[in-house]
Each structure stands twice: as C-alpha cells, then as structure tokens.
C-alpha positions in Angstrom: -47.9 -12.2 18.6 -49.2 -14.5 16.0 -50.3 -18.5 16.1 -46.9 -19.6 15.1 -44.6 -17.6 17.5 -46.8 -18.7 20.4 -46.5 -22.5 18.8 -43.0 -22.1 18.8 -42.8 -21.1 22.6 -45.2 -23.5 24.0 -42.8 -26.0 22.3 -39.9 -25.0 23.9 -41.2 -24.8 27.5 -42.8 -28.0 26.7 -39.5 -29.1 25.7 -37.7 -27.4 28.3 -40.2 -28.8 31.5 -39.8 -32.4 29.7 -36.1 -32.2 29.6 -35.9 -31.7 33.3 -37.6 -35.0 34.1 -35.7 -36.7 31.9 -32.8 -35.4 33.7 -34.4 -36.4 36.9 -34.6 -40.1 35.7 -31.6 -39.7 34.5 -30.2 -38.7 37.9 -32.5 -41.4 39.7 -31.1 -44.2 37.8 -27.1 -43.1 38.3 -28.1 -42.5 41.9 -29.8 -46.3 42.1 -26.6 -47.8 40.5 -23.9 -45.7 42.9 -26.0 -46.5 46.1 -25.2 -50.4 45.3 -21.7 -50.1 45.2 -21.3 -46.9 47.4 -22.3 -46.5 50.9 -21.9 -42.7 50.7 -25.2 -41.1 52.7 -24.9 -37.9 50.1 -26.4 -40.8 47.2 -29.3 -41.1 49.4 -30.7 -37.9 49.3 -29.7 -37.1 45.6 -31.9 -40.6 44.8 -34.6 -39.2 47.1 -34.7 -36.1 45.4 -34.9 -37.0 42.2 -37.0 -40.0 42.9 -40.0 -37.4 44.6 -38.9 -34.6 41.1 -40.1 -37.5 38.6 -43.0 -38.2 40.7 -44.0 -34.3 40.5 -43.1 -34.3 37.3 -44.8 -36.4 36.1 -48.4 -35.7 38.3 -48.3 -31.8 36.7 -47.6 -33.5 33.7 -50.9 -36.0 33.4 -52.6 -32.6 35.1 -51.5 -30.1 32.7 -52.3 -32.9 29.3 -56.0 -33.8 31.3 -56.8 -30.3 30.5 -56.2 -30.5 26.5 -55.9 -33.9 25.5 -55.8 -37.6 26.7 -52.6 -38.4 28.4 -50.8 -40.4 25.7 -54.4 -41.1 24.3 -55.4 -43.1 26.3 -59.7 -42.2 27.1 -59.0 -42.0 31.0 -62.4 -40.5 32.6 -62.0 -36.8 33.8 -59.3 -36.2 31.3 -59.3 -34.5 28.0 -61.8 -31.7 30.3 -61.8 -28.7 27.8 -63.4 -30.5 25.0 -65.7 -32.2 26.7 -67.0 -29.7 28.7 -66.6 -26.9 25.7 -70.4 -26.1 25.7 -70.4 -25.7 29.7 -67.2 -23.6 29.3 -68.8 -21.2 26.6 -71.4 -20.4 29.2 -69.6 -20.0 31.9 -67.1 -17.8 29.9 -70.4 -15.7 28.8 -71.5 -15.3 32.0 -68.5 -14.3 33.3 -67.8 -11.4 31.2 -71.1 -10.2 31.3 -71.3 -10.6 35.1 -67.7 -8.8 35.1 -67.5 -6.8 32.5 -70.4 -5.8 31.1 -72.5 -5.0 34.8 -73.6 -1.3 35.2 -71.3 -0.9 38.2 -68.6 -1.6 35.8 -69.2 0.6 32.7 -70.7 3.3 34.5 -67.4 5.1 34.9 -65.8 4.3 31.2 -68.9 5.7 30.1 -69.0 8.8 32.0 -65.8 9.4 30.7 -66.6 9.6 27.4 -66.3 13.1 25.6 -67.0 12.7 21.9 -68.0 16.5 21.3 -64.1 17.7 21.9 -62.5 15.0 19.3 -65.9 15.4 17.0 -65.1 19.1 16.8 -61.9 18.7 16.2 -62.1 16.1 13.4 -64.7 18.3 11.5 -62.6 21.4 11.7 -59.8 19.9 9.6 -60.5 20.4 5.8 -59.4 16.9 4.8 -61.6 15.0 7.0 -64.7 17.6 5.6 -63.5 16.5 2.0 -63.2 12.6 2.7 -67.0 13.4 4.7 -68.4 15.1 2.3 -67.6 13.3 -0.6 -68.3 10.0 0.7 -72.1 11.2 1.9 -72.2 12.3 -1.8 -71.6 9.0 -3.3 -74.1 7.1 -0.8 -77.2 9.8 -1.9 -75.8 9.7 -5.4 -75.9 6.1 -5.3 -79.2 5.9 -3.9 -80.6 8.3 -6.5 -79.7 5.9 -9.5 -81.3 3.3 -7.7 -84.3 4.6 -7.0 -87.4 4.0 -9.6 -88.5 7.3 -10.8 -91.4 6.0 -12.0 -92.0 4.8 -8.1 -90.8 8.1 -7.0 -93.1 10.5 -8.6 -96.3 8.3 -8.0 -95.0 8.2 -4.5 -95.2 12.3 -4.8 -98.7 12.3 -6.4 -100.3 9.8 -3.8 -98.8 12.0 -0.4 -99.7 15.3 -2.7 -103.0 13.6 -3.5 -103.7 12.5 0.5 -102.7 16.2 1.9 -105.3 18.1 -0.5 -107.7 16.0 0.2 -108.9 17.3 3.4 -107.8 20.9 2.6 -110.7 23.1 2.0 -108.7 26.3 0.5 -111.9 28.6 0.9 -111.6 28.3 4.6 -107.6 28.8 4.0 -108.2 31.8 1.9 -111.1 33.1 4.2 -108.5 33.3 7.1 -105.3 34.0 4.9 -107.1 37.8 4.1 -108.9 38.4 7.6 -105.3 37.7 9.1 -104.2 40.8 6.8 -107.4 42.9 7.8 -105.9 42.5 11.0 -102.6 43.5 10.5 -104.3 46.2 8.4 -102.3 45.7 5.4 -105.0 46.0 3.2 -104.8 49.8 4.1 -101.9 50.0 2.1 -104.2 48.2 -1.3 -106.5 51.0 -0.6 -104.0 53.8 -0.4 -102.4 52.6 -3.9 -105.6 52.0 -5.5 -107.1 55.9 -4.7 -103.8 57.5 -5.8 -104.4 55.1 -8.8 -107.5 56.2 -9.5 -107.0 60.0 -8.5 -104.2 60.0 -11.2 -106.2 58.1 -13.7 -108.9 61.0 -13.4 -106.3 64.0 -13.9 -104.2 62.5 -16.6 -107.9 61.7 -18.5 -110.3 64.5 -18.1 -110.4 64.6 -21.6 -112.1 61.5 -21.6 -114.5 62.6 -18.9 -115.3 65.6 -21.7 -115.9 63.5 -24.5 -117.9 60.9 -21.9 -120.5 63.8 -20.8 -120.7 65.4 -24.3 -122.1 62.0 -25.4 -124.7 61.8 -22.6 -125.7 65.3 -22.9 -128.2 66.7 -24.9 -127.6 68.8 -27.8 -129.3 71.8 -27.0 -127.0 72.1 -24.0 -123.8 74.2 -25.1 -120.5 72.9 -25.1 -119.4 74.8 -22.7 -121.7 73.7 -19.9 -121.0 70.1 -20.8 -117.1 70.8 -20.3 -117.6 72.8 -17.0 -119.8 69.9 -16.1 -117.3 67.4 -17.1 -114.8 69.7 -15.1 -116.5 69.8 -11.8 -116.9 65.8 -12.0 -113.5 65.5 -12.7 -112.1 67.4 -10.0 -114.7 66.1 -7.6 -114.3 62.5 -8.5 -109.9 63.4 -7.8 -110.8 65.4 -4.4 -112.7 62.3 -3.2 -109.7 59.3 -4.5 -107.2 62.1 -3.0 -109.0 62.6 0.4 -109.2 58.6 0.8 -105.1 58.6 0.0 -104.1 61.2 2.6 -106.9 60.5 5.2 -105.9 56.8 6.9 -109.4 56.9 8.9 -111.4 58.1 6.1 -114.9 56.1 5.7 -114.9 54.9 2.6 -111.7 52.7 4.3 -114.4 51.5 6.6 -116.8 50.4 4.6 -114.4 49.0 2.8 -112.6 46.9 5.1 -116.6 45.8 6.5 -117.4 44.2 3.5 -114.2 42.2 2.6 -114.9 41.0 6.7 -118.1 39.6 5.2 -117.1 38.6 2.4 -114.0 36.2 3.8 -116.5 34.9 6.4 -119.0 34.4 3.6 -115.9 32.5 1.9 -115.5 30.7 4.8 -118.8 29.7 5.4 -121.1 29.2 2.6 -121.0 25.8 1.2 -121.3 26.8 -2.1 -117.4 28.7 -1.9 -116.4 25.5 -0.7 -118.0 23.0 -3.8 -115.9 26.1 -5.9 -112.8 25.6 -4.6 -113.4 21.4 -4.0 -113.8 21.8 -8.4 -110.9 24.2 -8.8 -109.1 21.6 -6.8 -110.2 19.1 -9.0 -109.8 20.2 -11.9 -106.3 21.6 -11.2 -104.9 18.5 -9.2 -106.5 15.8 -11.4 -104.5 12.3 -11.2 -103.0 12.8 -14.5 -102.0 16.4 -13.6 -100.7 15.3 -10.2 -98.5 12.5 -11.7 -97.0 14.5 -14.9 -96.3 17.5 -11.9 -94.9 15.1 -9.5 -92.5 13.2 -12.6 -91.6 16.9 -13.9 -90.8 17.6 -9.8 -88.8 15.0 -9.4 -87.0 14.9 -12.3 -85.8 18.7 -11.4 -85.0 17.5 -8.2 -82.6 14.4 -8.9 -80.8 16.3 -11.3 -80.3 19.4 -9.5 -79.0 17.1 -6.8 -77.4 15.1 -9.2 -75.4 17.9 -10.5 -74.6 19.4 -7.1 -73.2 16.4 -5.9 -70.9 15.2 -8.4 -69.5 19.1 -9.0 -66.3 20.1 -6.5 -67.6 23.4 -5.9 -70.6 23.2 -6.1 -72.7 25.3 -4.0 -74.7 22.9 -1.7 -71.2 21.2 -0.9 -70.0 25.0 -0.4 -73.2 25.4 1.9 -72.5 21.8 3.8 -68.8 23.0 3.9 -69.6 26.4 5.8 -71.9 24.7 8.2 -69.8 21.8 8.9 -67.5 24.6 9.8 -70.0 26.2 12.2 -71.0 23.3 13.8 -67.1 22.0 14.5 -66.5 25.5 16.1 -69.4 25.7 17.8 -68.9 21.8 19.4 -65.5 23.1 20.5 -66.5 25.9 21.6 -70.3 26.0 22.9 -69.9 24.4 26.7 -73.9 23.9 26.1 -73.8 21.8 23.1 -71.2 19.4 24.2 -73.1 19.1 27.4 -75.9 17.4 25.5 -74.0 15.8 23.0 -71.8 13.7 25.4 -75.0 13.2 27.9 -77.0 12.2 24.9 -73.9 9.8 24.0 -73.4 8.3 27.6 -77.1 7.6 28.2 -77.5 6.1 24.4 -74.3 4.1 25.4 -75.2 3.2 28.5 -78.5 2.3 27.9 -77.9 0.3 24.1 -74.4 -2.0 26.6 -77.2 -2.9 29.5 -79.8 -3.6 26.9 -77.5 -6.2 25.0 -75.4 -7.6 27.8 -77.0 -11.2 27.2 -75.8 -11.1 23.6 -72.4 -10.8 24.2 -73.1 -13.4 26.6 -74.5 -15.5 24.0 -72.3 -14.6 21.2 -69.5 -16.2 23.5 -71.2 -19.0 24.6 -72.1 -19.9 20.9 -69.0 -19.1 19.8 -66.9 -21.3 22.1 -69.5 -24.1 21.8 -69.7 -24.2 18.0 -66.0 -24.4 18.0 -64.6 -28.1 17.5 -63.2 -29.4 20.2 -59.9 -29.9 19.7 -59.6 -26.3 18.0 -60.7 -25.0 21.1 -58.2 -27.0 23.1 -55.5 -26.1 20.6 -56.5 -22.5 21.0 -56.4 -22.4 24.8 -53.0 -24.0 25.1 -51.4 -21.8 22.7 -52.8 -19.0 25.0 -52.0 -20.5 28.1 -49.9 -24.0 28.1 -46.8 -21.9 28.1 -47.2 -20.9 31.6 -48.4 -24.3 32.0 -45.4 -25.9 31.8 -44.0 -24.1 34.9 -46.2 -26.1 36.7 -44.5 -29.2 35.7 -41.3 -27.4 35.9 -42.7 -26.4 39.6 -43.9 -29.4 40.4 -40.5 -31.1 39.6 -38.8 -29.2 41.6 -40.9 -29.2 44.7 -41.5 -33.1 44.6 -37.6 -33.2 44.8 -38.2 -30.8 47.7 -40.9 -32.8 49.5 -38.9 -35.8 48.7 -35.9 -34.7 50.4 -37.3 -33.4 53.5 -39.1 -36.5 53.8 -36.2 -38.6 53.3 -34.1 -36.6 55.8 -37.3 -37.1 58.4 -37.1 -41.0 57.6 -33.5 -41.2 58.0 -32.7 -38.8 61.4 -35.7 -39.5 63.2 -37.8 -42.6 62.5 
C-alpha cells in the first residue's frame, strides 16, 4: 500500500471519528433545547450521554493530535511528543530491535535453518543461470584486464620473479633434484641406454676401429694382425657395453652411480658451484631480461584470457561449464559437502549479525533522528493514525457510556 492510499484512509477515519462528535454536539444541543420545554426523563439520559461522548471525544482527540502535532497549534507543553522527542525515539527504536530482534536467542533458530547448499545446487544445475554466471564473471575479469596497466603488471611480474630467485641457490636445487633420482634408481635406466648406445656404436663401426689401429700401428706389422687386433678390441669393447646392458648389478653401474653421489654433494657443497650458478642466474635473469620476459608473459597471458573470455565456446568457459556442473551435482548430492557449506554459512551468519548488531542499532537511531520532525510525524501517522482514530471513535462511545451510568447513579440513588 503506497503513501497516498494510506493518506486517503487516515482521512476518512479522521473524518469518520470527527463526524461522530459532531453528531454528539449535535445531539447535546437538541437534547438541551427539548429538556426546557419537555419534562420527558428519556431527554435526560440522551443529554447525559452525549454530553460525557463529546467529552471522550474530544480527550482522545487532544491525545491522539499530542502525539503528531499541536492541538490546533497552539505550543501546549507535553504535546506535539514525536517531534520533539524524535532523537530519544530513534534510540529507543534501535535498541529495541536490536534487543528483540537481533539477540542470539532470537536468530539462533532462523539461522540454523538455513540450507543454502540444496537451492545453490539447484541454481547451478540449470544451464541458463550457468550462462547468465558465466558470462557476467567474464565481463568483471574482462573488465578488469583493460584496466589494468600492463606496464605496472609486468614490472609487478619481474619484482616477485626477481624477490623469489634471489634466495634460490639452484646448485643445491640441482644437487638434490639428481640424488632424489639416484634413489629412485632412475639413472639405471641412462646407463642401460647409454651401453646399448655404445655397444651398437662399436658393431655398426668396426671399420673405423680398423682404420683407427692401422694408423697407430707400425708399418712393419702386417695388415692382417692390425685387423685381428682391431677385431678383438672391437668385440671386447661390445662384450663389456653389452654385459653392462643386460647385467643390472654390474660394477661399472656402481662406480658409476658413486661418483655422480659425489659429484651432486660436491654440487651442493662447494662454494665455487654456487658463485656458478649465482652468475648463470645473473646473467640469465638480468633486470632488463626479467622485465622484457615478464611484459612478453603477460601480454600472452591477457590475451589468451582475453580471447577465451569474449569467445562462446571457448574452452576455459567449456572447462568452467563442466565443473560448475560437477560441483552443482555434487552439492546436491554429497551429504558431506552441504554439511560444511551450510555450517560454514550459519557460523559466518551468525557470527557477521552478533558482530554488527549495534549498527543496525545505530543506523535506526540516525536514521529516525536525522529525519525532520514533522516528516517523521507525518510518517508515523500514516502508519498508525488510522487505528488511531478508533480511539476517539472509542472514547466517544464509552464517555457516552460512563456518562450514562453516571447519570442513572445521580438520578435513582443520590
């Protein structure tokens, strides 16, 4: 109901509790002029009545106006109460609701009724309301992407790139990077490859191995010693590179996997591996470096996003669709998950209301004391005058009342 519809009613109560006092006077003053020429005892008691109805009539009257207004303006002390006491009222109204309302006995059990998982779940799992989701949280990032600086962006990149390498001393990262695969003996399998390597290497070029031992050879020796030679070097050098392929505990494996030990705790612990890597670092992650590799970064970034967002199908909206999807079935479904989701709700609830109680006490109390004071009146009565005039109306009708059983009293037994 709006301003003017409950202007409209308050007018016609108003109109409808004045009317009846008028009709009392009316009925006083008839009754007054009949009781001089008629000695009926019936006049008596109609005179009485409406004599005591105007009187109660009038009382509620000056008592309902006190509240909003002066009684026909005139600045009668204790009247006029709701403007002048607007500020105290605003308080009291704020402490009211908060002491009524807004107390943990009384939202304790709205709260514990609350089950957002159930409608949450069922909001995401309708394919309009993932559309109108997903295409607003692409316009907020897109939007935030054309605002941002890239210039500000990719020196923000270079300074936290910058502060993480500083402290990172890669020949202690590489030192533990390869003794963590000697033991997972992985490096078995770098060993195995290499021999077979090697093995085939020899077969495939024996002549080589000819031609290497002629050269070295001296040439009174006959060429058919140097190739038997070459031979028996050729097939011994395979035997060994094929025994160390086949045989996993072979010794050679031993030794080798010993001195790559000592050599990652050499890397790790020799100063000088660490001043190599410190320059490498350097000279790889230089300022100017960092900055063009952090722009070039960024720029790939944005745009791939950039592109993603603004495409329908693309595939991270695909992606987002498909978990959206998950999660929606899983809230509806996963009696776990919407355990902590609502308890996570009603304790965030719970504890954000008790936490800001006194601002919606103040927020009343400044709102009803910055109001002017006649608004405020104004307001009030449209809310409330129309059942305010049944209390004239009331008290009309039981002064007439009062005034009749008084005046029967008076006249049968004083």
């Amino acid at each position: 109901m709006n301003d003017e519809l409950k202007r409209k009613q308050l007018n016609k109560y108003k109109a409808f509790a004045t009317g009846l006092f008028v009709l009392m006077a009316i009925i006083f003053v008839l009754a007054t002029i009949f009781q001089k020429t008629n000695e009926s005892h019936w006049i008596g008691y109609v005179r009485a009545f409406s004599e005591a109805a105007m009187v109660g009539a009038l009382a509620d009257w000056f008592a309902v106006t006190a509240l909003f207004r002066h009684p026909l303006g005139l600045p009668i002390p204790h009247t006029n109460l709701i403007e002048n006491s607007k500020e105290k009222l605003g308080d009291n109204l704020g402490s009211f609701v908060v002491s009524n309302f807004l107390s943990p006995k009384t939202i304790r059990p709205y709260i514990q009724k609350i089950k957002i998982s159930n409608f949450v779940g069922e909001w995401l799992s309708k394919e309009r309301n993932q559309d109108i989701l997903i295409k607003n949280i692409s316009d907020i990032v897109l939007d935030i992407l054309n605002k941002l600086d890239d210039s500000e962006v990719s020196q923000f990149i270079s300074r936290k790139v910058s502060e993480m390498t500083n402290d990172i001393q890669l020949n202690k990262i590489l030192g533990n990077g390869i003794i963590y695969l000697l033991d997972k003996n992985d490096h078995q399998k770098i060993v195995t490859n290499l021999s077979k390597q090697i093995k085939e290497y020899l077969i495939e070029n024996d002549s080589m191995i000819q031609e290497r031992v002629k050269k070295g050879s001296y040439s009174f020796i006959p060429s058919f010693v140097d190739n038997k030679i070459a031979e028996k070097i050729a097939s011994g050098l395979s035997d060994f590179f094929r025994e160390v392929e086949e045989d996993t505990h072979h010794e050679i494996r031993g030794l080798i996997t010993k001195k790559i030990y000592e050599f990652s705790n050499d890397l790790k612990e020799d100063p000088k591996w660490n001043d190599e890597f410190k320059t490498i670092k350097n000279d790889f992650l230089n300022n100017d470096k960092l900055n063009e590799y952090s722009n070039d970064i960024w720029i790939s970034i944005k745009k791939t996003l950039s592109s993603e967002l603004q495409e329908e199908e693309s595939s991270l909206k695909k992606y987002i669709t498909k978990n959206l999807n998950e999660f929606s079935q899983n809230l509806k479904t996963d009696e776990n998950l919407q355990n902590k989701i609502d308890h996570w709700v009603r304790v965030t609830a719970y504890k954000y209301i008790l936490k800001n109680t006194h601002q919606a006490g103040n927020l009343i109390s400044s709102t009803v004391g910055n109001w002017q004071g006649k608004e405020l009146s104004e307001k009030l009565e449209l809310e409330v005058g129309k059942d305010l005039q049944f209390i004239r109306v009331n008290g009309t009708l039981v002064g007439g009342l009062v005034g009749l059983i008084i005046y029967t009293i008076s006249h049968f037994f004083l």
